[in-house]
FIKOLZA-1660 file (N, C-alpha, C; in steps of 0.1 Angstrom, whole numbers, plus 5000, padded with zeros to 4 digits):
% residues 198
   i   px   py   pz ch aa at
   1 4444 3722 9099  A  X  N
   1 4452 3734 9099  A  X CA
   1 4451 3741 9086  A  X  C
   2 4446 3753 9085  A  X  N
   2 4447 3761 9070  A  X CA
   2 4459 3768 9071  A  X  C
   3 4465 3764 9064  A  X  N
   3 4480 3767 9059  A  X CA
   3 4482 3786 9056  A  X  C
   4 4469 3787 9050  A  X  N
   4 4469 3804 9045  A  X CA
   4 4468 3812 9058  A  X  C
   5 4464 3807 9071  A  X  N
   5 4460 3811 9082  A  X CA
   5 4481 3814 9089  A  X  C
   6 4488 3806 9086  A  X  N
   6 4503 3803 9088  A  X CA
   6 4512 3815 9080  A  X  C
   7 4519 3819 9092  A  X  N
   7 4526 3832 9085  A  X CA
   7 4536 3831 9074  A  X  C
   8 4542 3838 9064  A  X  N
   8 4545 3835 9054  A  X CA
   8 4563 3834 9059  A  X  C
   9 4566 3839 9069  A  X  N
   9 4578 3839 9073  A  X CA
   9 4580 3823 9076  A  X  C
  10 4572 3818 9089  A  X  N
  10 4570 3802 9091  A  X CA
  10 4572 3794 9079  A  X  C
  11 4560 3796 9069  A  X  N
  11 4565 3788 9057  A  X CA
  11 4576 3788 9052  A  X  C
  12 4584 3794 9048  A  X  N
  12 4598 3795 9045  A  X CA
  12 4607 3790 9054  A  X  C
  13 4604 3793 9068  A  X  N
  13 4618 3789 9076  A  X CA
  13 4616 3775 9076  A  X  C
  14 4598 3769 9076  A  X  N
  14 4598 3751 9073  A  X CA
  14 4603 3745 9063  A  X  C
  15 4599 3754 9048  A  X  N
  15 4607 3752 9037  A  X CA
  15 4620 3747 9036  A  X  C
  16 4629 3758 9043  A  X  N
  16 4644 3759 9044  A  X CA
  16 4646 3747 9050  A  X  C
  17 4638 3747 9065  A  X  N
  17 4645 3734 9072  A  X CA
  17 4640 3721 9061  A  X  C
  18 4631 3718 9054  A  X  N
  18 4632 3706 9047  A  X CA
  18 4640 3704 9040  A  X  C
  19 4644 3714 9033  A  X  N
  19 4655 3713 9024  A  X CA
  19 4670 3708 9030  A  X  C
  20 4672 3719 9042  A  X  N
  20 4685 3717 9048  A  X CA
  20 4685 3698 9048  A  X  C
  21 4675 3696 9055  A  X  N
  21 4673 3683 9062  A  X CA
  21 4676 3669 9053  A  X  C
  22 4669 3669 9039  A  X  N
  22 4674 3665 9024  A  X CA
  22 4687 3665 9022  A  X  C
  23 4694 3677 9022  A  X  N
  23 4709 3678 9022  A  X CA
  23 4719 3676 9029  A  X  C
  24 4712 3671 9041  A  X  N
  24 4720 3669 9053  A  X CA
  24 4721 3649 9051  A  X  C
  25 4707 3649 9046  A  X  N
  25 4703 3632 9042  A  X CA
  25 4708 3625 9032  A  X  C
  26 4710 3637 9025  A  X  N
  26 4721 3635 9009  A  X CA
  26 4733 3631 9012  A  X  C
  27 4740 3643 9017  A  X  N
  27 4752 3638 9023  A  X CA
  27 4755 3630 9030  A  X  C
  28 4749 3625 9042  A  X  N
  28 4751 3622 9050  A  X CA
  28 4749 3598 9044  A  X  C
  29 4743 3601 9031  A  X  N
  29 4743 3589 9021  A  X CA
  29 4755 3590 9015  A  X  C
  30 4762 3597 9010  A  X  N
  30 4772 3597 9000  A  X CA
  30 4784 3593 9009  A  X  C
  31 4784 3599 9021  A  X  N
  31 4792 3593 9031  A  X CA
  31 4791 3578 9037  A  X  C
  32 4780 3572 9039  A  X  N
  32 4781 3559 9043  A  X CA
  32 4786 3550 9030  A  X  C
  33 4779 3553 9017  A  X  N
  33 4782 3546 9009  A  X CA
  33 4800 3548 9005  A  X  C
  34 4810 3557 9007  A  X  N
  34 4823 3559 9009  A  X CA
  34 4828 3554 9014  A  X  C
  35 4823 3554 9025  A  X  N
  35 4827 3549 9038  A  X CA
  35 4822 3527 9034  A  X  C
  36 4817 3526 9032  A  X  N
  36 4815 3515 9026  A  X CA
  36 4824 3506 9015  A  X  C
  37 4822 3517 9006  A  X  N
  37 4829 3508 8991  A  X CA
  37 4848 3508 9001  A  X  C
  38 4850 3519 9006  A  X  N
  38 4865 3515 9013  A  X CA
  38 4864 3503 9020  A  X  C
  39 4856 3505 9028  A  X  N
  39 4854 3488 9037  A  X CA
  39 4858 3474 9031  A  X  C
  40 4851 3479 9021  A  X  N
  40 4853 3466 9010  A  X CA
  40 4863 3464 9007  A  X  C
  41 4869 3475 9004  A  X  N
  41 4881 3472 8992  A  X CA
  41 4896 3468 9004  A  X  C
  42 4893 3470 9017  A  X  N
  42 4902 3471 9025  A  X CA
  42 4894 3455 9031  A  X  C
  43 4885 3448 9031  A  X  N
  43 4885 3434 9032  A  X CA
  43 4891 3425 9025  A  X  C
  44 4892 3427 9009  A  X  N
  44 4895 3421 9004  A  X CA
  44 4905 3421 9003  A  X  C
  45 4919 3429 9002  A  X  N
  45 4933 3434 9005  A  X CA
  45 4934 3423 9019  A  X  C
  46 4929 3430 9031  A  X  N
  46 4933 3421 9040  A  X CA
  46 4931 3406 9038  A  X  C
  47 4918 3400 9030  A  X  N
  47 4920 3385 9030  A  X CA
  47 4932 3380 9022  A  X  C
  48 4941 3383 9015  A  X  N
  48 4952 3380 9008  A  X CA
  48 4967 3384 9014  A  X  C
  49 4968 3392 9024  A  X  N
  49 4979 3395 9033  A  X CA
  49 4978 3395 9046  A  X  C
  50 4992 3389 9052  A  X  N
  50 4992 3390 9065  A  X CA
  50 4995 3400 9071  A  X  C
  51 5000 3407 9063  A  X  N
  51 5001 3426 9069  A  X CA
  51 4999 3438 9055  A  X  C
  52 4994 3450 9056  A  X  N
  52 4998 3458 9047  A  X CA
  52 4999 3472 9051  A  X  C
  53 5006 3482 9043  A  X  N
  53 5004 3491 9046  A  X CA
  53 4999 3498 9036  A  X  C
  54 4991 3513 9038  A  X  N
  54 4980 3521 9031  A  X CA
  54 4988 3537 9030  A  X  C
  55 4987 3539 9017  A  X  N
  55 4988 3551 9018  A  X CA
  55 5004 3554 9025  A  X  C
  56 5014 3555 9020  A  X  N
  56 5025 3557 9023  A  X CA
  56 5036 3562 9015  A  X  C
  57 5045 3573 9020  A  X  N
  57 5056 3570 9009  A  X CA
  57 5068 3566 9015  A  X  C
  58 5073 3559 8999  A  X  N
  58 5084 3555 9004  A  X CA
  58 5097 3563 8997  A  X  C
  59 5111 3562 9004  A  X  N
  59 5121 3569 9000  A  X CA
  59 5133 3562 8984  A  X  C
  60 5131 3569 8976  A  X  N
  60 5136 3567 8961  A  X CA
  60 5150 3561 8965  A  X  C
  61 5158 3568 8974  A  X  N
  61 5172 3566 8975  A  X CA
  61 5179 3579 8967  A  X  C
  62 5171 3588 8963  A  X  N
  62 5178 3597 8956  A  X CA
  62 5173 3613 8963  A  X  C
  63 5168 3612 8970  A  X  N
  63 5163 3622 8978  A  X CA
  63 5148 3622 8973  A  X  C
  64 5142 3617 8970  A  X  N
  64 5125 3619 8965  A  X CA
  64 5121 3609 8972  A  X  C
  65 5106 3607 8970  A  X  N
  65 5096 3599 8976  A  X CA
  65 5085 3593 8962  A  X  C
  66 5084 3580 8970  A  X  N
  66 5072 3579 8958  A  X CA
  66 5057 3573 8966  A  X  C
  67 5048 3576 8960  A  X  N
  67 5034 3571 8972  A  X CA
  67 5035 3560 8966  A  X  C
  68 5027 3551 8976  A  X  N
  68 5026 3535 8977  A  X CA
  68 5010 3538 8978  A  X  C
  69 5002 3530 8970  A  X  N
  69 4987 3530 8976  A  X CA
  69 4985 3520 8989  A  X  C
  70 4988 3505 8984  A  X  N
  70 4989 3499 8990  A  X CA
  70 5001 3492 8992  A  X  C
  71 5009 3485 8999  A  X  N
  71 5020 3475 9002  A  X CA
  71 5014 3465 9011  A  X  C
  72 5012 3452 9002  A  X  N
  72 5012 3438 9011  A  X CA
  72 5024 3428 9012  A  X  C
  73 5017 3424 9027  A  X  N
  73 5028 3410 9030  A  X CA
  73 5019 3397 9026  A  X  C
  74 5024 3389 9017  A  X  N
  74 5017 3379 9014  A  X CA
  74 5027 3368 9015  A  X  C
  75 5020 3356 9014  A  X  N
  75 5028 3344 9016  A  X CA
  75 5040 3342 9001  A  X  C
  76 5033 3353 8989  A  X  N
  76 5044 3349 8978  A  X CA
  76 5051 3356 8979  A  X  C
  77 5057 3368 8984  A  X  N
  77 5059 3376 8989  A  X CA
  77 5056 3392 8989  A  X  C
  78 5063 3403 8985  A  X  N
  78 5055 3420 8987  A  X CA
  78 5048 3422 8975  A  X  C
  79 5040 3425 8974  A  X  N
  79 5033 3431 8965  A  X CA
  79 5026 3446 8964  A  X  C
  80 5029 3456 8956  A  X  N
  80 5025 3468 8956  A  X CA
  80 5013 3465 8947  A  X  C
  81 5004 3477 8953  A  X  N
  81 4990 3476 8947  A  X CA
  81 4989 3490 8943  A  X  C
  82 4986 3496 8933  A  X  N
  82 4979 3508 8929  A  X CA
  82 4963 3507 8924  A  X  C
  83 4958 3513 8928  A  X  N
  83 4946 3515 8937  A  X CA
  83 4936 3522 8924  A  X  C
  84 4932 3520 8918  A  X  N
  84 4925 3529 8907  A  X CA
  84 4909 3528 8908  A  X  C
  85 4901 3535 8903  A  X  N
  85 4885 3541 8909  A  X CA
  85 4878 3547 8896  A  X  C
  86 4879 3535 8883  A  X  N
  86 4875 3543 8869  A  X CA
  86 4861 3535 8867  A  X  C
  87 4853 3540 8864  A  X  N
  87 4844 3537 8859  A  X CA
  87 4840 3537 8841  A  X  C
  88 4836 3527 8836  A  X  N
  88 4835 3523 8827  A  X CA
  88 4844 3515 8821  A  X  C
  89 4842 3513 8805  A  X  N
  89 4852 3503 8796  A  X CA
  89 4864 3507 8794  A  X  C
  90 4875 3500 8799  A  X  N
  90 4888 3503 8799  A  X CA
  90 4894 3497 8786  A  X  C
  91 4903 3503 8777  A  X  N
  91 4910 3497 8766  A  X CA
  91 4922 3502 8768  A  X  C
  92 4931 3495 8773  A  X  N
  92 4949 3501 8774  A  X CA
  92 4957 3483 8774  A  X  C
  93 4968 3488 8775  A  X  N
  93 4978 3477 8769  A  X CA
  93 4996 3484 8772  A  X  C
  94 5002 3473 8776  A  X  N
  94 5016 3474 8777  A  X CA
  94 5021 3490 8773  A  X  C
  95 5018 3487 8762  A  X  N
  95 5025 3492 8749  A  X CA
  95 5020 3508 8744  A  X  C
  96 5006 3508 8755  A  X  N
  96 5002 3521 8750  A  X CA
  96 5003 3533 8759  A  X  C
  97 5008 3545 8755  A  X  N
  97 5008 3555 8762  A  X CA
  97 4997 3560 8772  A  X  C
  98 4990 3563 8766  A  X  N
  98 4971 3566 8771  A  X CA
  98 4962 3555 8771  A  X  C
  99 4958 3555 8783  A  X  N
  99 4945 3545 8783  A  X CA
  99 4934 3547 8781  A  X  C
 100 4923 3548 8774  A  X  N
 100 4909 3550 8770  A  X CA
 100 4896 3547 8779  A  X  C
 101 4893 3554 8783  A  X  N
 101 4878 3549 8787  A  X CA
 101 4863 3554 8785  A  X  C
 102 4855 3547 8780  A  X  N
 102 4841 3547 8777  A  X CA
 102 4832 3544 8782  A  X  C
 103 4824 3559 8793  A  X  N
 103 4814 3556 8798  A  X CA
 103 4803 3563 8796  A  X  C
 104 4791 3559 8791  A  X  N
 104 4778 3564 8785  A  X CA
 104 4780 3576 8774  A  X  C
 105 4780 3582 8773  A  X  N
 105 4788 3589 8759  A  X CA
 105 4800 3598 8760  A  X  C
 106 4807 3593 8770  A  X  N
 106 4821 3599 8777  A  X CA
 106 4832 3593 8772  A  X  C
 107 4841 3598 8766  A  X  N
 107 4855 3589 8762  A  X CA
 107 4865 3599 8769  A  X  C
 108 4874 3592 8777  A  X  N
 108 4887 3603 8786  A  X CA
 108 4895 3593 8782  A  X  C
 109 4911 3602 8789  A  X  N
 109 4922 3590 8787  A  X CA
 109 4928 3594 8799  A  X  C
 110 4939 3585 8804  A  X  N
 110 4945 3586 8815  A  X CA
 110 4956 3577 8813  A  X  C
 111 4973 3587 8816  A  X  N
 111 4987 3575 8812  A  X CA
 111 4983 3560 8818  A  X  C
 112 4991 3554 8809  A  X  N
 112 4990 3542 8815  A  X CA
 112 5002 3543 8829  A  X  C
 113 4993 3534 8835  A  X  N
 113 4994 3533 8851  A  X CA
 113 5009 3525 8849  A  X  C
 114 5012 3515 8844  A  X  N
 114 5018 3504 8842  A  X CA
 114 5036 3506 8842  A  X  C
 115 5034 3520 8842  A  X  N
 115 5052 3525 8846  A  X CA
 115 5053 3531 8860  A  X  C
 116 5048 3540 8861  A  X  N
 116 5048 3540 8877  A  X CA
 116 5051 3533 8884  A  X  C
 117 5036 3519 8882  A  X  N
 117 5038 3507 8891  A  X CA
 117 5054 3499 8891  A  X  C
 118 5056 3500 8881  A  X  N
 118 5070 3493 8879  A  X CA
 118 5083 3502 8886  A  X  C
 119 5082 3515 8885  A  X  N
 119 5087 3524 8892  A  X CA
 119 5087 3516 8907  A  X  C
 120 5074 3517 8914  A  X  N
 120 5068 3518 8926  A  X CA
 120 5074 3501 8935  A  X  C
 121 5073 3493 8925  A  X  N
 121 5083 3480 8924  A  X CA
 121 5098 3478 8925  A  X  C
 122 5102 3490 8919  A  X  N
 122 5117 3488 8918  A  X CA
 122 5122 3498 8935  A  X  C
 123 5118 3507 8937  A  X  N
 123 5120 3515 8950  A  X CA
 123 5119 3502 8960  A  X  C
 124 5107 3493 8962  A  X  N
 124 5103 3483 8976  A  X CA
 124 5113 3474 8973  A  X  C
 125 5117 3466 8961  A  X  N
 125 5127 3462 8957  A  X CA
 125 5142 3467 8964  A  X  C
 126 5145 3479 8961  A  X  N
 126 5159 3485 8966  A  X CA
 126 5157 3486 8977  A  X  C
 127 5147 3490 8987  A  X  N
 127 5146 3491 9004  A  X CA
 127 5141 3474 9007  A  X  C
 128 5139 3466 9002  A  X  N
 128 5134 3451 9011  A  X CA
 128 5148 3443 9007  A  X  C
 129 5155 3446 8997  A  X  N
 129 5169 3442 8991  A  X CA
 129 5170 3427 8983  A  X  C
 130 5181 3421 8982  A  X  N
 130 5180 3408 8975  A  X CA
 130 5175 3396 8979  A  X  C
 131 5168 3386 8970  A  X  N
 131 5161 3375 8975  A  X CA
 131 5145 3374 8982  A  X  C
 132 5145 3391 8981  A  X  N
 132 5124 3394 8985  A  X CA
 132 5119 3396 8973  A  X  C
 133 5112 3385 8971  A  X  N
 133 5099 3385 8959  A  X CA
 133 5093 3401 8959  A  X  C
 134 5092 3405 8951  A  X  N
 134 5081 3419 8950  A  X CA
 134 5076 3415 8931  A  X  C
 135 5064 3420 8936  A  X  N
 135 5052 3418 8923  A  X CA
 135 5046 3437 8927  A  X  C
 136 5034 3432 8915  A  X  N
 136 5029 3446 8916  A  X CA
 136 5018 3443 8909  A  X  C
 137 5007 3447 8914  A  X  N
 137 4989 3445 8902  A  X CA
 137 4987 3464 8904  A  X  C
 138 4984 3468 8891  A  X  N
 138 4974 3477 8892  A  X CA
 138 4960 3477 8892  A  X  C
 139 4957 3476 8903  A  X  N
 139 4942 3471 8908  A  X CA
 139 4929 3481 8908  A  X  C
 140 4921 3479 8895  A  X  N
 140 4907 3489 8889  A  X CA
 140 4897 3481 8901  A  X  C
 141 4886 3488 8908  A  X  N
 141 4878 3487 8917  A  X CA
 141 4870 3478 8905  A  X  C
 142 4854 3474 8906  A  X  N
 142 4849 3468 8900  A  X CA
 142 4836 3476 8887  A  X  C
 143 4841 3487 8894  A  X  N
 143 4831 3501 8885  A  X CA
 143 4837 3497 8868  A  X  C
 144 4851 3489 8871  A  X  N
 144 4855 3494 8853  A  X CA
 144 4857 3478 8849  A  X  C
 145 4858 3481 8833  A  X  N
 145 4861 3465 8831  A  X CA
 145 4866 3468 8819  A  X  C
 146 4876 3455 8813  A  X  N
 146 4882 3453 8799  A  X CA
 146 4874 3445 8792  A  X  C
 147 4869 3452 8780  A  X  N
 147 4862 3443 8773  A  X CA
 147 4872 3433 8762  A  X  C
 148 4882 3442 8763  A  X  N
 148 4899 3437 8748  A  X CA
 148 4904 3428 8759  A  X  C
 149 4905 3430 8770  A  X  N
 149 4915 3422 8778  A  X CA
 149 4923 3434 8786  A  X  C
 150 4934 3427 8795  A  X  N
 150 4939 3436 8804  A  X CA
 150 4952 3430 8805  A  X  C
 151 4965 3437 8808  A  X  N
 151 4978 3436 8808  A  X CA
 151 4982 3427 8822  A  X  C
 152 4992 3420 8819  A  X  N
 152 4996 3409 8833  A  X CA
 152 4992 3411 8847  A  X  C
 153 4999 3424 8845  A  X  N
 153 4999 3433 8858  A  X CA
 153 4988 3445 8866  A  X  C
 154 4977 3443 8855  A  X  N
 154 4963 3449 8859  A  X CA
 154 4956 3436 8861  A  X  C
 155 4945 3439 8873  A  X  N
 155 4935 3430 8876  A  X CA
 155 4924 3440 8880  A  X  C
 156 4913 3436 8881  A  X  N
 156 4901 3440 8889  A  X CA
 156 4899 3436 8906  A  X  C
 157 4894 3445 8913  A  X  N
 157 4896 3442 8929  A  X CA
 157 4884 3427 8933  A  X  C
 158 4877 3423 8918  A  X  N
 158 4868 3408 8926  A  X CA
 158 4876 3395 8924  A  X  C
 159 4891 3401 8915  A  X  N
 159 4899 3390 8912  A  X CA
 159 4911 3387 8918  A  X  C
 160 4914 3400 8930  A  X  N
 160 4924 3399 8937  A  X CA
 160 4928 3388 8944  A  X  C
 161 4915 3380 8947  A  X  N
 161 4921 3367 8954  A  X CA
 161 4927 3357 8949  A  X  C
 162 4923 3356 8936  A  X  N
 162 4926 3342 8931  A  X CA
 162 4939 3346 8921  A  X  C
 163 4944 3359 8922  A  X  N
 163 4957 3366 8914  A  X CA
 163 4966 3362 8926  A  X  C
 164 4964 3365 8937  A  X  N
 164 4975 3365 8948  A  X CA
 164 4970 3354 8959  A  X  C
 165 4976 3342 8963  A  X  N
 165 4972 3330 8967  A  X CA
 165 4971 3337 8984  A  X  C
 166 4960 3328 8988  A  X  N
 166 4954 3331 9000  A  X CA
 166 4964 3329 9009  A  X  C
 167 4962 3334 9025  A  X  N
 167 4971 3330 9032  A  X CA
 167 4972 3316 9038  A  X  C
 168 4963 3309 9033  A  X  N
 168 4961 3296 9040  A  X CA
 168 4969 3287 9033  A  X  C
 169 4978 3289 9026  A  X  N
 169 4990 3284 9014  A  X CA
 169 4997 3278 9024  A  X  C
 170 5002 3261 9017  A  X  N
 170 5013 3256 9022  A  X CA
 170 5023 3262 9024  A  X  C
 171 5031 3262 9037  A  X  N
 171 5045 3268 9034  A  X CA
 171 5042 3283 9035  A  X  C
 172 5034 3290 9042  A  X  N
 172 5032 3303 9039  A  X CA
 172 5040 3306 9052  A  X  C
 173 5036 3299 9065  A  X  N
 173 5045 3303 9073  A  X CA
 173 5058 3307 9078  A  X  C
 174 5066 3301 9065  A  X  N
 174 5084 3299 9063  A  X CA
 174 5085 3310 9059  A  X  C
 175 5078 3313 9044  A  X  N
 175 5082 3329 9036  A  X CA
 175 5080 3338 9046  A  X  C
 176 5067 3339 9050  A  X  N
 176 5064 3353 9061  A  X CA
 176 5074 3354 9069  A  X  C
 177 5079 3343 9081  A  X  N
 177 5091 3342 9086  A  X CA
 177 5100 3350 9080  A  X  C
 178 5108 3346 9068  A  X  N
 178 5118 3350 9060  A  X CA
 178 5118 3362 9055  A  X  C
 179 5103 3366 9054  A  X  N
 179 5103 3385 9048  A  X CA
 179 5100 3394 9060  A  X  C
 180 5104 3386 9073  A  X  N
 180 5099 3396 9081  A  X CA
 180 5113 3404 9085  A  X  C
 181 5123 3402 9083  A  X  N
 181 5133 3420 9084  A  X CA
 181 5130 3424 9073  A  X  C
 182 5126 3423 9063  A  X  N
 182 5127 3429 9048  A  X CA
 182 5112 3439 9056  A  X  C
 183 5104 3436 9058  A  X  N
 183 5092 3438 9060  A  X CA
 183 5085 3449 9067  A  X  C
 184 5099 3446 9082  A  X  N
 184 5102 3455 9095  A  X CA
 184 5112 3467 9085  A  X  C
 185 5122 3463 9075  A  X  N
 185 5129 3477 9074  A  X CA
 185 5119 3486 9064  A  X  C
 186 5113 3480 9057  A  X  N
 186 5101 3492 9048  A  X CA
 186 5092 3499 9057  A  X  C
 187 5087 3492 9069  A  X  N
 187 5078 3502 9077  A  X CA
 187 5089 3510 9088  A  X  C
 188 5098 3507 9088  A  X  N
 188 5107 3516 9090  A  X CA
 188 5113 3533 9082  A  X  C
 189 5107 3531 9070  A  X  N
 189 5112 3542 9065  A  X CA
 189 5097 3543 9055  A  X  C
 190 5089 3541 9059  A  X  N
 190 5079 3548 9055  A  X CA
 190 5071 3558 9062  A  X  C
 191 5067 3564 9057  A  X  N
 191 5060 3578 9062  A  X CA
 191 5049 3581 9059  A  X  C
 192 5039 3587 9063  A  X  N
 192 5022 3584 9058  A  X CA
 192 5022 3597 9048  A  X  C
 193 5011 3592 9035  A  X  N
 193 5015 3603 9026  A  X CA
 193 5003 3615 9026  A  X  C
 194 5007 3624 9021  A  X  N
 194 4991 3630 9021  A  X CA
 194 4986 3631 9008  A  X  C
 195 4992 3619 8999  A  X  N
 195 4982 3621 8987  A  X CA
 195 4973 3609 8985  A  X  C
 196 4965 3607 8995  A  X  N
 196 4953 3600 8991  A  X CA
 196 4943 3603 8982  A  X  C
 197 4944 3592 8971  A  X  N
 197 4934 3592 8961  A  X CA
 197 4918 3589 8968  A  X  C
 198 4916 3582 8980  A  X  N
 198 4901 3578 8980  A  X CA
 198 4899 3585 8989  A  X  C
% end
């Protein structure tokens, strides 16, 4: 086929369609791999709880709302998860306002997460009421890491398991038992939120 013999209109519209077709292939990658890394992160959550909920708010008691990324039912008992997606070296601490991060010649900051969560704790707390365990991890996907170390209540999502005991835990079946009106009244007054971070 001599190409020069091919109208110059044809070339272009072939042109265009390869292109489209690239960017349809682009996307259409950036999407499975999304759709992926969630997969994951929603396996590993589920292997540590016998129930959870995603993406929710819950009611302050004062007329406000606060989002929940995650809420699990585990055998130690609820645990809120905040959900974070940073890439690179993380340096933050209890104590510090802004947290730092360093990636390839990028330095940003972002408040420390570490009050909210405790916010986010005391609300599940006041709706699950007295004598339900509530914890809280701020949980960085595996893109980031502490080279200094990391605060009680931060973990990484490859350490989630061994932070919060499996459900295959002695005795796990009594607690579950025991948190389940606490458990039934939170998804009772939760409401799906529309501020999804992922």
């Amino acid at each position: 086929m001599n190409l020069a013999a091919v109208p110059a209109e044809r070339l272009a519209a072939l042109a265009t369609g390869v292109v489209l077709l690239g960017g349809v292939l682009a996307a259409g990658y950036v999407w499975w791999r999304r759709r992926r890394a969630r997969r994951a992160v929603l396996a590993k959550i589920e292997a540590v709880s016998a129930d959870y909920l995603q993406d929710v708010l819950l009611p302050d008691g004062n007329g406000g709302w606060f989002h929940v990324d995650f809420l699990l039912l585990t055998p130690s008992g609820l645990v809120v998860i905040d959900l974070r997606d940073v890439t690179g070296l993380i340096f933050g601490s209890e104590q510090m306002t802004e947290w730092a991060v360093m990636h390839k010649n990028r330095r940003f900051t972002f408040p420390n997460p570490l009050g909210p969560l405790y916010d986010r704790m005391a609300v599940v707390r006041a709706i699950a009421g007295d004598g339900v365990p509530v914890d809280g991890r701020v949980v960085f996907t595996d893109r980031g890491s502490f080279p200094k170390g990391r605060p009680r209540a931060v973990t990484r999502l490859a350490s989630i398991a061994t932070e919060i005991p499996p459900l295959a835990g002695v005795g796990s079946d009594g607690l579950l038992e025991r948190l389940g009106p606490a458990w039934e009244q939170i998804r009772g007054v939760a409401s799906p939120s529309p501020l999804r971070r992922r």
